[in-house]
Each structure stands twice: as structure tokens, then as C-alpha cells.
N, C-alpha and C positions, 0 to 999 in steps of 0.2 A: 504494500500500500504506500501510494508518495504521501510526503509528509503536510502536504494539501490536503487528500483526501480525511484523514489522519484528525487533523485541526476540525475542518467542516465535520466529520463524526463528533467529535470533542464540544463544538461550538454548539451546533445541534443536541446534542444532550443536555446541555448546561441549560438551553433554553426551553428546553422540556420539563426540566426538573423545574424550574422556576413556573411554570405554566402549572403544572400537575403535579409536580411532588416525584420524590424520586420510585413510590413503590409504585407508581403508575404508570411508570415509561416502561416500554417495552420494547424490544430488541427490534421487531416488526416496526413498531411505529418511527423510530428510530430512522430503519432503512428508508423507509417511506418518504421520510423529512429530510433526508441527507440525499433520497435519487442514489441510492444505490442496492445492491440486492443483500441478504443478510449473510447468505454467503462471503461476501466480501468483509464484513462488521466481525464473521466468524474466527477468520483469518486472523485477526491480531487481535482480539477479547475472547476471553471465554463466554461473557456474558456481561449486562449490565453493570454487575458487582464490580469484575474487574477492569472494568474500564474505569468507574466511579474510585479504586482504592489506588489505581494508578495517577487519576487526578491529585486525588488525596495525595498521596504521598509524593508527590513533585512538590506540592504546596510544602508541606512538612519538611522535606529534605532542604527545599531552598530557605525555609527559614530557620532550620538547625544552623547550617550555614551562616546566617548574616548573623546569627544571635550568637556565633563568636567571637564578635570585637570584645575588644577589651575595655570594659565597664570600672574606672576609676573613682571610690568614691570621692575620695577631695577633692579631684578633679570636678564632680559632677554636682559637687556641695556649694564651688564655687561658680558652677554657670547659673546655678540656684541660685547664690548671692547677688548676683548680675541682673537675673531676672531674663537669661538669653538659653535659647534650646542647646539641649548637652549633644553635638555632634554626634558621636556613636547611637546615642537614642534614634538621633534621626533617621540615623543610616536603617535600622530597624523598623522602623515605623514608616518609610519609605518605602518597604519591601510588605507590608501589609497594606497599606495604603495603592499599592500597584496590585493587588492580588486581592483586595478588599473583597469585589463584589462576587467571586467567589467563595473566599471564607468566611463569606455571609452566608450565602447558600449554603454552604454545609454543614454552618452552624444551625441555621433557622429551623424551622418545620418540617421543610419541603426538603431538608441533607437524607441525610443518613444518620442514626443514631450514635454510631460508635467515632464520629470525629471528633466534638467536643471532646470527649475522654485522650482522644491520640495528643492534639494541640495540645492539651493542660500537660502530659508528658513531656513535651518536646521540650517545651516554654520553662516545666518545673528542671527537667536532666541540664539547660542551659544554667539557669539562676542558679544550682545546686553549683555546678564548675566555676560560674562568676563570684558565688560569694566565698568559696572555699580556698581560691586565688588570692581575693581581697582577704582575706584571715579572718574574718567574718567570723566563720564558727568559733577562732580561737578567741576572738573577743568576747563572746558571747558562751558561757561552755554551760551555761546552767538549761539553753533553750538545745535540744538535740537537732543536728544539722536539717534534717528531713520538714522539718518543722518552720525551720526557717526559708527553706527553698520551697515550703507547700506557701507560704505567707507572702514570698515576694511574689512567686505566679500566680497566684490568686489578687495580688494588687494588678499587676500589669496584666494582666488578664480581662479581672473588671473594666477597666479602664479604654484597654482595644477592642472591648469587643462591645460596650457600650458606644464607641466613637464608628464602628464597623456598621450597627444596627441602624445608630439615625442616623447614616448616608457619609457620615466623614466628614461632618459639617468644622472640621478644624484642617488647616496644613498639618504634616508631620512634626514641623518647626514648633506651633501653638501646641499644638497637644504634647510633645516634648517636656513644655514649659509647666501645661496643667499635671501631668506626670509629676514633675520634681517639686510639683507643687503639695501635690497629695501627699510625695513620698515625705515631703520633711516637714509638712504638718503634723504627720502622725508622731516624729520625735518630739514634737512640742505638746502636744496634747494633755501629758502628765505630765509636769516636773517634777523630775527625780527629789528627794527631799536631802 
């Protein structure tokens, strides 16, 4: 299959799933919409599934990827103090923001159930690597590591995927900002006595 046909399958799917939800596309309708025979759809999917976990997982992969920069926090304490988006954020959030209105869809209704559970992985296996680099846990030895990497993806989680649902209504850059904004609220919240 050229990598034309390949896309127009892919494109056509995504717009079916948006239309009806993913348990209601079917392989037939599928070929129908794309103009081609399912024989051909046969050839390089098994089936709906994995055509859908292939998506999935390009999405996943590429942002495993970008979610390796290296995340300083004084660095990131002081573009906080500046009131200016922490570049590496953005490099992240640039890469959701390009791929958004997909991982809307697979998050929403009309996905597949088991992708929210994948991302929350992906997002937690990163922060777990970033904060363990920054000694994080050694600063911290009373909160158990898992704990803190389930608290950071769960901030930056809320946060993309709330900004993902009403449309992206911020640049990367802004919501950077509201990001570092939340994160060093939450240190202020209680002071320490």
C-alpha cells in the first residue's frame, strides 16, 4: 500500500470515529469511504483494532520522545519568577498541541477505552525519570517515589487535557505559563511552619 493510500485509510477512520464513535466503524464502511476494496485495508491491518493501536501508539511513542528534554527545576522556578513560558514545556506542549485533535478523540467518548490508561503511563514513566534526575525523591524520602510521579502526571495531565477538551483555546507558550503557574501555587498553599 503507498503511503497515500495508507494516510486516506488513517484520515478516513479518524473521521468516522468522530462521526460515530469508534465501536461503530467498521472495516466495510471504512473501505467504502476510502474507495477502496477491504481486501486492500486487509493487507496492512488486521482489523479496526489495529489500525486504531497503531495510531495510538505513534501518538505515545512521539511523545515519550519529546517528554525527554530535560526539565530543570530552578531553571523552571525562574521563568516562573519572570512570568515567561519554560522552553522545554513548550517544546512538549507543542507536540500535543500539533497532535491535539487526535488525542482528543481518543480520549473522548467516541476513542477507545484503554488510551487514557496508556497516556497516564507514558506521561507518569516520563515525570518518574525527570524527577529522579532532579533528586527529587532524595529531597523528598518520606513521600515514596511512585507517589510523586503518580502527583506530577496527574497535575500535567489535568491540565493538557482540560486545555485539549475546550479546543486549545491557549498557545503552548500561555499555557506553559498557566502550568508553572499551578505548579508553584500548590508550594505556596500551606506554609511550612
Amino acid at each position: 500500500m503507498s503511503a497515500g493510500t495508507r494516510a486516506l485509510i488513517e484520515e478516513n477512520f479518524l473521521q468516522l470515529m468522530e462521526q460515530e464513535g469508534f465501536h461503530k466503524v467498521s472495516v466495510r464502511n471504512l473501505a467504502l469511504r476510502t474507495h477502496i476494496n477491504r481486501g486492500t485495508f486487509y493487507l496492512h491491518f488486521t482489523d479496526k483494532y489495529d489500525l486504531l493501536e497503531q495510531l495510538q501508539r505513534e501518538i505515545l511513542s512521539g511523545l515519550e520522545q519529546v517528554m525527554v528534554v530535560k526539565i530543570v527545576r530552578e531553571e523552571m522556578s525562574e521563568y516562573y519568577l519572570k512570568g515567561l513560558p519554560y522552553p522545554p514545556l513548550v517544546h512538549i506542549l507543542k507536540y500535543l498541541q500539533q497532535h491535539g485533535e487526535r488525542i482528543r478523540l481518543f480520549l473522548g467518548a467516541k476513542g477507545e477505552a484503554g488510551f487514557p490508561g496508556q497516556l497516564r503511563e507514558v506521561v507518569k514513566r516520563s515525570f518518574y525519570r525527570k524527577l529522579e534526575m532532579n533528586g527529587v525523591f532524595a529531597d523528598h524520602p518520606a513521600v515514596p517515589p511512585e507517589y510523586l510521579a503518580a502527583h506530577s502526571a496527574a497535575v500535567f495531565l489535568g491540565i493538557t487535557e482540560e486545555w485539549l477538551h475546550s479546543g486549545m483555546p491557549y498557545t503552548p507558550e500561555e499555557l506553559a505559563v498557566i502550568y508553572n503557574e499551578v505548579l508553584f501555587m500548590q508550594a505556596t498553599l500551606i506554609p511550612r511552619a
